[in-house]
C-alpha atoms as one frame of an Amber mdcrd trajectory, in Angstrom:
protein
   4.081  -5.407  27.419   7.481  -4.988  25.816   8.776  -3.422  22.879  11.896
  -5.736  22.737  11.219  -7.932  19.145  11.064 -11.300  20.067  13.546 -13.976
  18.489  11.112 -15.262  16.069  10.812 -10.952  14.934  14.755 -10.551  14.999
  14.553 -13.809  12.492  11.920 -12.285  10.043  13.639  -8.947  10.286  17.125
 -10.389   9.038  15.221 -12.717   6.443  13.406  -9.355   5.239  16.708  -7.574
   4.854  18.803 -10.266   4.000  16.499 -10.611   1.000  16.075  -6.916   0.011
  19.571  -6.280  -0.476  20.418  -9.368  -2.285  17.567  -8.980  -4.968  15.676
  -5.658  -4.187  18.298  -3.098  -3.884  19.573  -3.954  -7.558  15.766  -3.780
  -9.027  15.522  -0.279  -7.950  18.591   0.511  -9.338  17.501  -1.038 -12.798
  14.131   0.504 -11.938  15.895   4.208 -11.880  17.565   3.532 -15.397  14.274
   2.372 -17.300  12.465   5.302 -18.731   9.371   3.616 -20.233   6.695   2.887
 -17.442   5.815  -1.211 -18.970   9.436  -2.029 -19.213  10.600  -0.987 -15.729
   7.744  -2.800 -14.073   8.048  -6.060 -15.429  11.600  -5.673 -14.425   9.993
  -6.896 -11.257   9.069 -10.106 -12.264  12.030 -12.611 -11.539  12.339 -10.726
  -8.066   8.691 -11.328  -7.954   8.744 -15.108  -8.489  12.007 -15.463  -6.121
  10.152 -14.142  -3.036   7.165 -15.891  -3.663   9.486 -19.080  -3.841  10.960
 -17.923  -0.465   7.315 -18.151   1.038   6.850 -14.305   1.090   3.185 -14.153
  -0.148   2.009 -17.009   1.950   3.536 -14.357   5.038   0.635 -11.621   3.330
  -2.033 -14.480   4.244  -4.063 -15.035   7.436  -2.689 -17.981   9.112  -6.972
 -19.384   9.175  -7.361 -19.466   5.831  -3.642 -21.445   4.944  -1.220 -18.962
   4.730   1.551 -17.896   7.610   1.020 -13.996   8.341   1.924 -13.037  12.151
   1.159 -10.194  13.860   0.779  -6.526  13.082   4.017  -5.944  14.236   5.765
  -8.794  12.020   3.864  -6.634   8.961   5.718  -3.734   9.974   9.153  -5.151
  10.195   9.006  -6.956   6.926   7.610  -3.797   5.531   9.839  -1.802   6.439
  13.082  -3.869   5.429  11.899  -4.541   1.681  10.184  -0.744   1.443  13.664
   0.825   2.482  15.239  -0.644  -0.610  12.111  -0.424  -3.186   8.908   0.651
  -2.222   7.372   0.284  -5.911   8.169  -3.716  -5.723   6.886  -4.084  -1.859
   3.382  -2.129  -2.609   2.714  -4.285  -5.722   3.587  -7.296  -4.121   0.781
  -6.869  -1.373  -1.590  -6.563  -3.749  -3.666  -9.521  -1.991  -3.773  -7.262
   1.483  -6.431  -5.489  -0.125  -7.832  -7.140  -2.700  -8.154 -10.146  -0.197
  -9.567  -8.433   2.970 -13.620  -8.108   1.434 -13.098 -12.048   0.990 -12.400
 -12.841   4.615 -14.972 -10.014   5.460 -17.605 -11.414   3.736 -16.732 -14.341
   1.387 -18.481 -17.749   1.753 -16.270 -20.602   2.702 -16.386 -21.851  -0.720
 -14.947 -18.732  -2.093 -12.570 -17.891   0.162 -10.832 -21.532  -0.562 -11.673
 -20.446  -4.485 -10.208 -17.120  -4.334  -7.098 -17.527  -1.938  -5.617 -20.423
  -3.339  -3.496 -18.750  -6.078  -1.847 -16.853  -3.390  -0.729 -19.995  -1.572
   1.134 -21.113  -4.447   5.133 -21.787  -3.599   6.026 -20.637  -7.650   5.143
 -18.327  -9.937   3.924 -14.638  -9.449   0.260 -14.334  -8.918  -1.135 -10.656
  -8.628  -4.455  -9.469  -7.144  -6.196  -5.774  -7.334  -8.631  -4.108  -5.953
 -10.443  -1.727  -8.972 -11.897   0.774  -6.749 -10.610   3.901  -7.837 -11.956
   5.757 -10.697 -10.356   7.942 -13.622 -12.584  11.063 -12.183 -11.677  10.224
  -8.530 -13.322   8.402  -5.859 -13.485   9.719  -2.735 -17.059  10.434  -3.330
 -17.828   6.560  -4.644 -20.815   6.127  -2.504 -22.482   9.283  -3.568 -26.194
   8.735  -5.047 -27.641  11.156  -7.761 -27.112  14.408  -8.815 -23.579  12.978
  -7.993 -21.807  10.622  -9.635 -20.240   7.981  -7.536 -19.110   4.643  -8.933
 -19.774   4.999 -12.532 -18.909   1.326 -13.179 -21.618  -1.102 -13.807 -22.568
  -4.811 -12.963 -26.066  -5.287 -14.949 -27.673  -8.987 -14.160 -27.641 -11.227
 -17.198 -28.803 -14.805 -16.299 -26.431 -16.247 -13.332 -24.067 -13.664 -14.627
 -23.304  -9.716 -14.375 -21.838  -7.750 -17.170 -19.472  -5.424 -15.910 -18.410
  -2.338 -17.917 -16.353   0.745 -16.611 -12.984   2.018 -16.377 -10.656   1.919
 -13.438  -7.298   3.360 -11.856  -4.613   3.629 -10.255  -4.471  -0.004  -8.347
  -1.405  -1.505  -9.050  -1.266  -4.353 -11.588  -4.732  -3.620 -12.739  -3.442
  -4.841 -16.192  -1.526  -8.230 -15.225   1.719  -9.077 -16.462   0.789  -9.106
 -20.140  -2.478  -7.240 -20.297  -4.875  -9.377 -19.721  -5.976  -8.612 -15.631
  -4.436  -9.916 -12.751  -5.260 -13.586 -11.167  -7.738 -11.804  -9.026  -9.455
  -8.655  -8.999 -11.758  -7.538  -6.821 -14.040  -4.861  -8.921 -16.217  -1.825
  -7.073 -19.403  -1.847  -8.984 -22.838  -0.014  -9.087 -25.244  -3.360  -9.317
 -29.179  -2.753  -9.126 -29.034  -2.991  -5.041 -26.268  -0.404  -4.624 -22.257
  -0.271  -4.725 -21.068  -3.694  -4.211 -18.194  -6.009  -4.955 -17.365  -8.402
  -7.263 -14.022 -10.756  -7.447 -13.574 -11.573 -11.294 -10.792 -14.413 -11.972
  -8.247 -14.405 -14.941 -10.557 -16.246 -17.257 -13.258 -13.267 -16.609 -10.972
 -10.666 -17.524  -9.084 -12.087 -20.216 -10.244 -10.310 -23.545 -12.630  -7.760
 -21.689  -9.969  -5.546 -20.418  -8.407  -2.965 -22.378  -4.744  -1.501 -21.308
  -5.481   2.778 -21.892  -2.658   4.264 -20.275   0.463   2.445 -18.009   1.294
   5.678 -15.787   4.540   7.256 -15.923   4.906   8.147 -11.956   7.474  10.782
 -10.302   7.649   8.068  -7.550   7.221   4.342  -6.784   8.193   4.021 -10.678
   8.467   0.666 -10.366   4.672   0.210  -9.891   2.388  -1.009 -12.898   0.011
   1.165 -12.370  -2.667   1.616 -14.609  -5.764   3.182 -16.070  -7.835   0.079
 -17.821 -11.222  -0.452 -19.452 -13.492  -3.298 -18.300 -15.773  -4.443 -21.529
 -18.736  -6.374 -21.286 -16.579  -9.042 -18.147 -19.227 -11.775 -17.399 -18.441
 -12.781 -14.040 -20.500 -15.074 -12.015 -23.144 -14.044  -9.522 -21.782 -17.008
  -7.570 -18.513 -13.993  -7.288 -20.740 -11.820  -5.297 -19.273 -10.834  -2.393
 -22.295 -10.888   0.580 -25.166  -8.565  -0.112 -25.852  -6.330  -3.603 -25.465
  -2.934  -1.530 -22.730  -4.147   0.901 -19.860  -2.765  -1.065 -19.346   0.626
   0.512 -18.414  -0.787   3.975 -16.564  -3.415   2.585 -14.595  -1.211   0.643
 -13.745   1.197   3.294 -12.838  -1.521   5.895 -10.515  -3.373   2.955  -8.679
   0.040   3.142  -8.049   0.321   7.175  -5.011  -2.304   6.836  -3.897  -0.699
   3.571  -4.187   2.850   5.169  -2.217   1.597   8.348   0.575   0.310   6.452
   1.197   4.054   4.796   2.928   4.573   8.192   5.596   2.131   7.518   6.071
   2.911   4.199   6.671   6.651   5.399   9.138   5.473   8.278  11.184   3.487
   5.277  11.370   6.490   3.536  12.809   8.911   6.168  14.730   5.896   7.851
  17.015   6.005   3.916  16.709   9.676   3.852  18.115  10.177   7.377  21.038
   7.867   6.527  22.028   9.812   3.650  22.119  13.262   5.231  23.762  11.933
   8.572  26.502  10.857   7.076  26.683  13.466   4.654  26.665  15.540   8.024
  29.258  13.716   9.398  32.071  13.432   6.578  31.621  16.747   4.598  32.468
  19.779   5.417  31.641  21.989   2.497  34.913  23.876   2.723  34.783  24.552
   6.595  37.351  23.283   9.087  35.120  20.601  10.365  32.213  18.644   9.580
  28.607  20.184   9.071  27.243  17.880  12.127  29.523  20.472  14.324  26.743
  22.944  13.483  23.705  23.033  15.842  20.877  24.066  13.006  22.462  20.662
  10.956  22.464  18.361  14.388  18.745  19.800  15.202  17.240  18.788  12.166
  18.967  15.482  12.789  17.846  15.276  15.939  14.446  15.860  15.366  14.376
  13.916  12.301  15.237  10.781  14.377  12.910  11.389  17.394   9.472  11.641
  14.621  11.087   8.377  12.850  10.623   6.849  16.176   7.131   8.217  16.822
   5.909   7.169  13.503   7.258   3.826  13.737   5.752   3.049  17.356   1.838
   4.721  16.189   1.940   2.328  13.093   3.151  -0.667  15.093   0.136  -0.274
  17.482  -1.882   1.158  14.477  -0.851  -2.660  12.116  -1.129  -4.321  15.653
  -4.729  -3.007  16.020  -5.777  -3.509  12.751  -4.700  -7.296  12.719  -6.131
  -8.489  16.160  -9.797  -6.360  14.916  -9.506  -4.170  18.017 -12.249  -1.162
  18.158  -9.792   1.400  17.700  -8.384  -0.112  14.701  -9.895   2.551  12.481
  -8.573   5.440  14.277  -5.451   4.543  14.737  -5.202   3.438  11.329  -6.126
   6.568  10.354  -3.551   8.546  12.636  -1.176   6.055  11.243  -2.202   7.254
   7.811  -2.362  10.853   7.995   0.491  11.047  10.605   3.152   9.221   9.419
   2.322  10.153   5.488   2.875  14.111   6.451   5.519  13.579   8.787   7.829
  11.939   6.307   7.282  14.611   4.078   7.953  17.299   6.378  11.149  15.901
   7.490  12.699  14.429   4.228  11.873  18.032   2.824  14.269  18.987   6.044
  16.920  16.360   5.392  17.675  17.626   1.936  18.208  21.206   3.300  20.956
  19.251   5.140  22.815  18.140   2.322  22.074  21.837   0.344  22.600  21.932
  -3.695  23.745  18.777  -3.847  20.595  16.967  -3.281  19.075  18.791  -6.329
  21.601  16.713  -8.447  19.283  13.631  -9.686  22.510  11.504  -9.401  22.532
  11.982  -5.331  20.000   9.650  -4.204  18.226  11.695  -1.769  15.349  13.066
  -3.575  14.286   9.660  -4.115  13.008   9.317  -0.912  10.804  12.884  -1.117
   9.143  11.740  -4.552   8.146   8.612  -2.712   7.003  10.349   0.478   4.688
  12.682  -1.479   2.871   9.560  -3.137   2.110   8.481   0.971  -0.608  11.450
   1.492  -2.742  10.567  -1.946  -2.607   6.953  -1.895  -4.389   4.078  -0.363
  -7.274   6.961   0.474  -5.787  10.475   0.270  -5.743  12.647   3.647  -7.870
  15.619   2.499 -10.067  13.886   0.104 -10.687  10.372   2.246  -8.988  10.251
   5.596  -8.995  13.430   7.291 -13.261  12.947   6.484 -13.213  10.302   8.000
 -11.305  11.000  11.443 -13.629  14.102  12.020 -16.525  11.317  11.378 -15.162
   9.828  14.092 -14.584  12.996  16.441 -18.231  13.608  16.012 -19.295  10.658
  17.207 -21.678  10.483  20.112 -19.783   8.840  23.256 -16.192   8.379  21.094
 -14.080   8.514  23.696 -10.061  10.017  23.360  -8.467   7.419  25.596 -10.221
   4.663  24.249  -7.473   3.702  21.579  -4.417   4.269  23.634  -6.323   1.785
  26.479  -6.151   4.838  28.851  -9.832   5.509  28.877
């Protein structure tokens, strides 16, 4: 085993960078000047269609079913190289990650051809969702009476159901102009139980009703949206396995999502540690040398770095995991999660105590990287509410063993 990237990783690592900084660098800049939340994400659009016409989405689809993804660890490099310029554009253009993942799961062969082909497409810029989340939360969606759950419905009608509900959060929920993404795949409570549905374009077009487009503190650049689904017919032939089935599909279509987090955080400290090393290096805030001569500034450096490193390594073995459908894959997506999500937190909140006042000035970049890192702990399932549940699931487990996911057991 080595940790040495390969030549074919060194190649997707300088095409991942090569084509952030040409294209993404300059949408986050035009991101940070747009103040209305529908503007600034369909700034995203061109960049959108260019990386799809550099072969980027196909690299988001399994190899099986057409498309040219790698590894875990080839995830986490081209993550990490787009995320460190915009975040915002990388997370919406993954959409198909999760909306995808219940299709392999459980999809016929008929509808996995169906439902992946848009996303093998060499033009354009098709989206994909996954509508799980709910205006009043989620974290409780498989809950049965007195509680709530998932309060949106599928109700049979012929070789149809009629879905009505709202949902939240996902990015692109709305589409490009309002009327639902190329794909979504919809949470529902159908007579058997909470279950999935995939409803295409034509489905959702006039049936989906655009309440609020988000205004975020971070990842601005994501459409993210609360919508209304109204009376969608969508085939029963778009049933995904069994009425009932949708809880574990749901939470395993989030284990690859969840992983990721870890990357995302890593991007975010990597840009955050740049900033305040070399601030730390050139400035010397009206002392004879520069602050890096100081051992509290060169500690918080230090330790910054080292629990960069950690983070990256877990989510490498965490994405690795996850894509090869090893046992541990849960837990150390979960560590991943939870790990990397507070970790980045913790330490950009340290970095900008390097820099002082002058990271409280919107115009020093900085601060950025904090609003993003606080989105990591509440999205993609939030630690208290969703993840940190389900690690202590697992730490109750009869037989779970604590060496079994490091391969020391």
């Amino acid at each position: 085993m080595s940790f040495q990237l390969s030549p074919e990783q060194e190649q997707l690592k300088a095409g991942a960078r090569a084509f952030a900084e040409e294209h993404l660098r300059d949408l986050a800049a035009a991101v940070r000047a747009e103040p209305d939340p529908l503007t600034r994400a369909m700034l995203a659009r061109p960049v959108f269609e260019k990386a799809v016409g550099h072969g980027f989405l196909k690299g988001l689809v399994p190899a099986a079913v057409g498309g040219a993804a790698g590894s875990g660890v080839d995830a986490a490099i081209f993550i990490e190289e787009w995320a460190t310029q915009s975040p915002d554009f990388t997370i919406s253009f993954a959409g198909p990650l999760i909306a995808l993942t219940p299709v392999y799961e459980a999809g016929t062969p008929e509808q996995v051809q169906r439902f992946v082909a848009p996303f093998l497409a060499d033009e354009g810029a098709p989206l994909a969702a996954m509508a799980f989340s709910e205006p009043g939360g989620s974290a409780n969606f498989d809950a049965e009476a007195p509680g709530t759950g998932t309060t949106t419905t599928a109700t049979p009608d012929g070789d149809d159901y009629v879905v009505d509900g709202t949902k939240a959060w996902a990015s692109h929920l709305s589409g490009w102009d309002g009327d639902g993404p190329d794909l979504m795949t919809i949470v529902v409570r159908a007579p058997g139980g909470v279950s999935l549905l995939v409803a295409e374009r034509e489905h959702l077009a006039g049936h989906l009703e655009v309440e609020e487009h988000y205004d975020l503190p971070g990842l601005r650049g994501c459409l993210t949206s609360r919508v209304r689904l109204h009376e969608v017919r969508i085939p029963k032939a778009n049933l995904l396995g069994e009425e009932g089935q949708g809880v574990a599909l749901t939470r395993n279509a989030f284990v690859p999502s969840g992983a990721s987090i870890g990357i995302f955080a890593v991007a975010a400290m990597r840009g955050a540690f740049e900033l305040a090393h070399r601030f730390a290096l050139t400035e010397t805030r009206g002392g004879a040398e520069p602050i890096i001569a100081h051992q509290a500034v060169s500690d918080v450096l230090a330790d910054a770095k080292g629990r960069i490193e950690a983070t990256r390594l877990l989510t490498w073995r965490a994405l690795d995991a996850v894509m090869a459908q090893h046992p541990s894959a849960l837990e150390l997506g979960l560590h991943a999660k939870v790990f990397g999500s507070e970790t980045a937190v913790e330490v950009i909140q340290r970095l900008v105590q390097v820099v002082g006042v002058t990271a409280y000035d919107r115009h020093y970049p900085i601060y950025e990287y904090l609003d993003e890192a606080l989105a990591y702990p509440l999205i993609e399932g939030s630690n208290i509410g969703v993840r940190r549940r389900q690690l202590q699931t697992l730490l109750r487990t009869p037989g779970w063993d604590p060496l079994a996911a490091s391969g020391m057991a």
